[in-house]
N, CA and C atoms as a LAMMPS dump frame, in Angstrom:
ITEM: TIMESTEP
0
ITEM: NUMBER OF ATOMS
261
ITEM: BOX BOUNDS ff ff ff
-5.0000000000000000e+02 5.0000000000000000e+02
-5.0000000000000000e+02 5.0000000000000000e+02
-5.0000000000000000e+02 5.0000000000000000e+02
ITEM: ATOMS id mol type element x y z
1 1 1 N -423.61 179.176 -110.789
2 1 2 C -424.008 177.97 -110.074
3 1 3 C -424.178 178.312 -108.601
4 2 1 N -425.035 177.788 -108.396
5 2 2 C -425.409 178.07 -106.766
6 2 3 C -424.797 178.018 -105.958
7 3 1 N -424.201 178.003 -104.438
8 3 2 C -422.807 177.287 -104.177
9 3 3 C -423.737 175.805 -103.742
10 4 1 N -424.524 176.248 -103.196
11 4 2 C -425.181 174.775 -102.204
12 4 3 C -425.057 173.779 -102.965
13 5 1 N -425.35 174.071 -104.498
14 5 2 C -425.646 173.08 -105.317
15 5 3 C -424.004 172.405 -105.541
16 6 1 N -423.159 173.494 -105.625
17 6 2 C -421.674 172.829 -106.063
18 6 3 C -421.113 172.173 -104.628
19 7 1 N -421.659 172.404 -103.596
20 7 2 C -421.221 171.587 -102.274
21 7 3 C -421.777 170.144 -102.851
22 8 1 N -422.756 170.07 -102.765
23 8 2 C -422.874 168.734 -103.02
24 8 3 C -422.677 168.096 -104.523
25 9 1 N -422.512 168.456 -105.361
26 9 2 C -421.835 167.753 -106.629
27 9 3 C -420.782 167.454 -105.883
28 10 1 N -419.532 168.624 -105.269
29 10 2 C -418.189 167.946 -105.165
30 10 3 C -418.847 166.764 -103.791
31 11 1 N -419.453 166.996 -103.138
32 11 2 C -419.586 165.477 -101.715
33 11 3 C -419.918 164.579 -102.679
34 12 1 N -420.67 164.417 -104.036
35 12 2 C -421.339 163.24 -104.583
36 12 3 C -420.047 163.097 -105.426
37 13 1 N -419.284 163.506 -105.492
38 13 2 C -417.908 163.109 -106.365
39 13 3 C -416.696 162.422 -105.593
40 14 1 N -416.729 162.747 -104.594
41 14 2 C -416.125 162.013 -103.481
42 14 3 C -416.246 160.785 -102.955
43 15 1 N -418.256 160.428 -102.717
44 15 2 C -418.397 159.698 -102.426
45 15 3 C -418.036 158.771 -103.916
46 16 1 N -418.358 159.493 -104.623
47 16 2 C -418.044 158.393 -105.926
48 16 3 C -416.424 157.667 -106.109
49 17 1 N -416.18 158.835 -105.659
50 17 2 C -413.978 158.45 -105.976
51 17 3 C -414.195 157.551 -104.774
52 18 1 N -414.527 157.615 -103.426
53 18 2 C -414.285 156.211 -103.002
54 18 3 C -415.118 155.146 -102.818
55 19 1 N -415.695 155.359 -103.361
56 19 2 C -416.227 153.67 -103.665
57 19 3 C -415.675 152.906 -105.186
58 20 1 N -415.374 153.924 -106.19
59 20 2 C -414.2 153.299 -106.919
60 20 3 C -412.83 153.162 -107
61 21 1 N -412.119 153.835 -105.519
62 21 2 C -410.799 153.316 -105.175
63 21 3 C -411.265 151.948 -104.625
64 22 1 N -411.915 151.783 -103.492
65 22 2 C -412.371 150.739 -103.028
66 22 3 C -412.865 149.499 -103.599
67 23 1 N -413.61 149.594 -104.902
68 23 2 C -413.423 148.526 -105.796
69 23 3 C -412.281 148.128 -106.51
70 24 1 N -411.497 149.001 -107.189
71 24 2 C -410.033 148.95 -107.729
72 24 3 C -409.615 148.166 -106.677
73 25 1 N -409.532 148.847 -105.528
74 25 2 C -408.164 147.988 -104.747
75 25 3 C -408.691 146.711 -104.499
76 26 1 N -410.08 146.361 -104.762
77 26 2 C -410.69 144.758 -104.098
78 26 3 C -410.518 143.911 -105.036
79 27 1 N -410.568 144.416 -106.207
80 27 2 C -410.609 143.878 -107.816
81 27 3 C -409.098 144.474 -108.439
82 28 1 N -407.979 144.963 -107.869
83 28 2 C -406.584 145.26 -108.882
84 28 3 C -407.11 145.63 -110.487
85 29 1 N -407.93 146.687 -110.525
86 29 2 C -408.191 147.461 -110.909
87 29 3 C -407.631 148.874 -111.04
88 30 1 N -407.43 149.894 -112.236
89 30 2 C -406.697 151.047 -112.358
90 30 3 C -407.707 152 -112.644
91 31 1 N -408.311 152.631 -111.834
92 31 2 C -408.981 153.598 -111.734
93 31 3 C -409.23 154.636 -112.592
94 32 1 N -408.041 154.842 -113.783
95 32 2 C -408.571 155.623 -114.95
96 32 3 C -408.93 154.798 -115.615
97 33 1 N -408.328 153.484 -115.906
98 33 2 C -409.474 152.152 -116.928
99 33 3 C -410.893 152.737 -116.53
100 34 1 N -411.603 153.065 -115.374
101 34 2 C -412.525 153.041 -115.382
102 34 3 C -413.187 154.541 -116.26
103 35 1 N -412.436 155.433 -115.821
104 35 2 C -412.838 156.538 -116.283
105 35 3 C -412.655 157.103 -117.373
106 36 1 N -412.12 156.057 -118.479
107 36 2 C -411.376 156.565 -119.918
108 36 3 C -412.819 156.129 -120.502
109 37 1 N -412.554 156.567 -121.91
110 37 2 C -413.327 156.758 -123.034
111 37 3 C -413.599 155.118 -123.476
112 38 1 N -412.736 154.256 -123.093
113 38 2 C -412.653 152.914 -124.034
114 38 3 C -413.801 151.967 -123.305
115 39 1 N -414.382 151.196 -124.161
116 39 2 C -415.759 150.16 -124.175
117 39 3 C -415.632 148.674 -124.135
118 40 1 N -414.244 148.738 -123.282
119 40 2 C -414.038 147.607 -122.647
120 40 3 C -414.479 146.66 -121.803
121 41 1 N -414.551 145.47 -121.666
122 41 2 C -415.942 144.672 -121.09
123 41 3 C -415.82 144.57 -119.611
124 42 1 N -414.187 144.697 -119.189
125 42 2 C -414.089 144.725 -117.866
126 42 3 C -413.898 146.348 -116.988
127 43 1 N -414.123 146.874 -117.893
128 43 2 C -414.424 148.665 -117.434
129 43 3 C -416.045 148.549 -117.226
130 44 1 N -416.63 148.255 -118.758
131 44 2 C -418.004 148.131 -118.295
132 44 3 C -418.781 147.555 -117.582
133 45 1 N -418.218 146.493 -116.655
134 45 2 C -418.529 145.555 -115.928
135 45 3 C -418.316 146.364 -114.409
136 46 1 N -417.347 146.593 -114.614
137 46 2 C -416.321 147.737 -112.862
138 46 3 C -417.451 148.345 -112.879
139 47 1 N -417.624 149.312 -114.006
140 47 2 C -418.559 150.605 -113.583
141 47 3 C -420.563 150.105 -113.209
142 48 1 N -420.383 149.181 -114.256
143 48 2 C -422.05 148.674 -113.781
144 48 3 C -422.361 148.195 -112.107
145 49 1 N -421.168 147.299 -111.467
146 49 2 C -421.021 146.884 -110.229
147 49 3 C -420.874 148.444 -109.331
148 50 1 N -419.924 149.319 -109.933
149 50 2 C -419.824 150.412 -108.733
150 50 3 C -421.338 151.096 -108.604
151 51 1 N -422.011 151.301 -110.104
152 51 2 C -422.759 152.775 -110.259
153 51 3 C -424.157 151.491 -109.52
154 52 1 N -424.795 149.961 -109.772
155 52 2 C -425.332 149.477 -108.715
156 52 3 C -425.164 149.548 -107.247
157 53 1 N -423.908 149.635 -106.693
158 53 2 C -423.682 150.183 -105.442
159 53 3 C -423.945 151.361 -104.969
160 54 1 N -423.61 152.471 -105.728
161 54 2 C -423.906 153.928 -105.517
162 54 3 C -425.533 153.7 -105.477
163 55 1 N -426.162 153.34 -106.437
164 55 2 C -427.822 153.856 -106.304
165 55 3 C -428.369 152.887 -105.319
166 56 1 N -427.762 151.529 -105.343
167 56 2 C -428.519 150.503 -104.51
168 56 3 C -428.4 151.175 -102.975
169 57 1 N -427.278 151.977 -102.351
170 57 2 C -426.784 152.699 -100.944
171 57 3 C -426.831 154.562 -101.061
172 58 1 N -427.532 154.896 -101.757
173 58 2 C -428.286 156.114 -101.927
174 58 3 C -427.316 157.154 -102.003
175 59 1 N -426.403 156.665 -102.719
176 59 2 C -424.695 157.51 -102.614
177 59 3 C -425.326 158.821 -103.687
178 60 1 N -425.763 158.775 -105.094
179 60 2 C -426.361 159.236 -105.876
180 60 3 C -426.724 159.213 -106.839
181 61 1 N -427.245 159.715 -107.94
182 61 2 C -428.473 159.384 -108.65
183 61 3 C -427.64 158.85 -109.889
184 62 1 N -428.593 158.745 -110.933
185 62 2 C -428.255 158.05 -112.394
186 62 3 C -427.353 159.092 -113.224
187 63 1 N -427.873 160.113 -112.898
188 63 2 C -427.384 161.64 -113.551
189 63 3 C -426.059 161.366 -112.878
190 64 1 N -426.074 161.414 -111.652
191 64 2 C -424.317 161.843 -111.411
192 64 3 C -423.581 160.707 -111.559
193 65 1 N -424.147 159.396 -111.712
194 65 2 C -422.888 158.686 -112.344
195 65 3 C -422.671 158.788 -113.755
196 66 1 N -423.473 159.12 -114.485
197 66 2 C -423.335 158.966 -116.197
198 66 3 C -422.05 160.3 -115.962
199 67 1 N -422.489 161.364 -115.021
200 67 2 C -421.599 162.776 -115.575
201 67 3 C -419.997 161.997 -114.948
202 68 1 N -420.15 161.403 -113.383
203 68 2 C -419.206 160.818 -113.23
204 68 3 C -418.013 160.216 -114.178
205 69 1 N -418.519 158.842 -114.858
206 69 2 C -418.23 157.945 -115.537
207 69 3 C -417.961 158.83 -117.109
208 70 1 N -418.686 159.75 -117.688
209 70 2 C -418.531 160.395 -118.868
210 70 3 C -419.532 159.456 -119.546
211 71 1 N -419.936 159.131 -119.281
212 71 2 C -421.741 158.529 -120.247
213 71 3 C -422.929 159.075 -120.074
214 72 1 N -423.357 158.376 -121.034
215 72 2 C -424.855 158.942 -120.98
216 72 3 C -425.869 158.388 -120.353
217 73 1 N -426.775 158.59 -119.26
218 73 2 C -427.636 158.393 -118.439
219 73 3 C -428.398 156.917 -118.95
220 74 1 N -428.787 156.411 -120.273
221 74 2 C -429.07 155.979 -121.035
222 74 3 C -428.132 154.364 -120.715
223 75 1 N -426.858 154.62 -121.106
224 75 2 C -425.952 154.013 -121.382
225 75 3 C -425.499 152.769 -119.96
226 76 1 N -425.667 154.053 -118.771
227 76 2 C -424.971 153.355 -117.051
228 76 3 C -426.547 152.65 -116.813
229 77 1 N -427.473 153.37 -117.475
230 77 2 C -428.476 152.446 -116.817
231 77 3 C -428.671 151.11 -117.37
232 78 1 N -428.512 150.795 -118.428
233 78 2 C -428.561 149.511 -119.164
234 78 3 C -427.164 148.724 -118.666
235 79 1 N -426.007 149.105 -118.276
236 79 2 C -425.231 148.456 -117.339
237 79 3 C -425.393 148.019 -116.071
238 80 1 N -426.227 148.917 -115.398
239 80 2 C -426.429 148.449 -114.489
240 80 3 C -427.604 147.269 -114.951
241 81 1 N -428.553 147.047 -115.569
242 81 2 C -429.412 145.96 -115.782
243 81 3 C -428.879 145.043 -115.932
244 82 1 N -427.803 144.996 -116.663
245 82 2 C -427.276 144.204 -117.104
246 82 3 C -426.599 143.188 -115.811
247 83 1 N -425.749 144.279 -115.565
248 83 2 C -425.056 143.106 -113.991
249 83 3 C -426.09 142.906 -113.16
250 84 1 N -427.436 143.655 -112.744
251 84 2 C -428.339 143.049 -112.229
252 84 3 C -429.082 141.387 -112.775
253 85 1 N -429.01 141.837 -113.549
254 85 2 C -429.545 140.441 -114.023
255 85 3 C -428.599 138.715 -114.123
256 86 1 N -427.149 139.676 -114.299
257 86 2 C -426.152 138.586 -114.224
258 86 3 C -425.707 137.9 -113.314
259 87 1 N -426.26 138.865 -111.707
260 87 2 C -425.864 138.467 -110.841
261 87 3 C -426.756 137.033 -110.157
């Protein structure tokens, strides 16, 4: 792996860890709820609101939240539609 390239995965992982401490703590939220395996409606809801924030403020792309979150690119994007539309 390149290094340049692994500099910025770990900065886009950072920026990711805080903007989901920062929701946790606004919402009393537990921060591995978000990051576990389970298809819970208020995990999937956390993560659709964070991973809209990340792309809506150019934090980073669709790819690095699915790898973020452990989903599939497929999956965060139809969450995010989803709270877009709900909102």
């Amino acid at each position: 792996m390149n290094l340049r390239k692994f500099d910025l995965e770990v900065n886009v992982e950072k920026r990711l860890a805080k903007l989901v401490t920062a929701y946790c703590s606004s919402h009393y939220v537990d921060p591995t709820f978000l990051l576990g395996p389970g298809r819970q409606r208020l995990a999937a809801r956390a993560r659709a609101a964070i991973s809209h924030q990340a792309l809506t403020n150019g934090v980073c792309t669709l790819t690095d939240l699915a790898r973020y979150f452990g989903r599939a690119p497929e999956v965060v994007a139809r969450g995010i539609k989803r709270y877009r539309t709900s909102r």
